[in-house]
C-alpha positions in Angstrom: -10.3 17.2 -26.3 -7.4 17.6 -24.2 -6.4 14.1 -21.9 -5.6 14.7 -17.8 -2.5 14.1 -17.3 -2.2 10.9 -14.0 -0.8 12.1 -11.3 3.0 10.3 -11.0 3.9 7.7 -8.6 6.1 8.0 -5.8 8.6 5.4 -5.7 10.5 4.1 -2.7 13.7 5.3 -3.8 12.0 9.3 -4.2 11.4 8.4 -0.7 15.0 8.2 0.1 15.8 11.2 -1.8 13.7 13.0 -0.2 14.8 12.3 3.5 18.5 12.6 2.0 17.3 16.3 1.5 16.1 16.9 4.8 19.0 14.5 6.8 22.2 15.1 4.4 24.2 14.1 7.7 23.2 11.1 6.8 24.2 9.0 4.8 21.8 7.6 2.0 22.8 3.7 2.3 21.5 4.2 5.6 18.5 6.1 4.3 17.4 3.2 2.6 17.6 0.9 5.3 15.3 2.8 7.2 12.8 2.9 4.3 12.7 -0.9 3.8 12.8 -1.0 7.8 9.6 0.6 7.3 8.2 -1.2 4.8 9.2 -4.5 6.2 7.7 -4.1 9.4 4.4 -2.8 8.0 4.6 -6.2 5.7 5.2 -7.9 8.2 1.9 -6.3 10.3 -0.4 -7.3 7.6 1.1 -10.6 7.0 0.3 -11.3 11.1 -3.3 -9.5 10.1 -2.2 -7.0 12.5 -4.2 -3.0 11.5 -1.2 -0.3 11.0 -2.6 3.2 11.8 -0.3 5.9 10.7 -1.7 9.4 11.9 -2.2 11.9 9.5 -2.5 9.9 7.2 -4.7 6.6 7.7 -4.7 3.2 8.4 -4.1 -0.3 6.2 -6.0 -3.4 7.4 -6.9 -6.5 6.2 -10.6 -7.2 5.3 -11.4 -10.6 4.2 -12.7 -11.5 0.7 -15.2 -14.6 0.4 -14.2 -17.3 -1.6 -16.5 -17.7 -4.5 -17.7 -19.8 -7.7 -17.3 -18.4 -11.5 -17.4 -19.9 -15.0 -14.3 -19.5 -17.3 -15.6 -18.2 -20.2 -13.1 -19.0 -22.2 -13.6 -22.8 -21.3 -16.9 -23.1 -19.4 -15.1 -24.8 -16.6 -16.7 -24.1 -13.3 -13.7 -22.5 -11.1 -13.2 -21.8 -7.5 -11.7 -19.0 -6.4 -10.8 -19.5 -2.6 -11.4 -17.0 0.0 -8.2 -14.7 0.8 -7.4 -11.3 1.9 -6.9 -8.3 0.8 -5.3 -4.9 1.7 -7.7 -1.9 2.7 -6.7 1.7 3.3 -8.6 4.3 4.8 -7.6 7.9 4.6 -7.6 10.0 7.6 -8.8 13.0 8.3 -5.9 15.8 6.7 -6.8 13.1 3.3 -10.3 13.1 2.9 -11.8 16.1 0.9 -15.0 16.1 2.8 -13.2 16.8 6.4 
């Protein structure tokens, strides 16, 4: 029984590795301060519950999860877990397999 091998990650820094290939004018310092430009503003989207659509590709937005009542069953307590948020992504159309 042979095991599927997960597909790797992509990490931020492959992404500056990766523009260093296609801008080598530049220089890659400045690469990465245009990644976690990126990255930063798109935090900082969410964090104002603000939707980012990127086209191609999809869109994050916020959908917000109830708060809700559960037992610990490792000491019966009754818990609360408050209601927060939590980050949703929806792949657009060049992602989805059915389009």
């Amino acid at each position: 029984m042979g095991f599927e091998q997960q597909p790797q990650s992509i990490l931020k820094g492959d992404l500056v590795v990766q523009l260093q290939q296609g801008f080598s004018q530049h220089l890659k310092k400045d690469l990465e301060t245009v990644v976690d430009l990126v990255f930063d503003a798109m935090t900082s989207a969410l964090k104002e519950k603000r939707k980012i659509e990127i086209r191609g590709i999809g869109s994050f937005s916020l959908h917000r999860q109830k708060g809700r009542k559960f037992v610990n069953p490792k000491t019966g307590l009754l818990t609360v877990c408050p209601s927060s948020y939590r980050v949703v992504f929806k792949a657009g159309k060049n992602l989805r397999s059915d389009g």
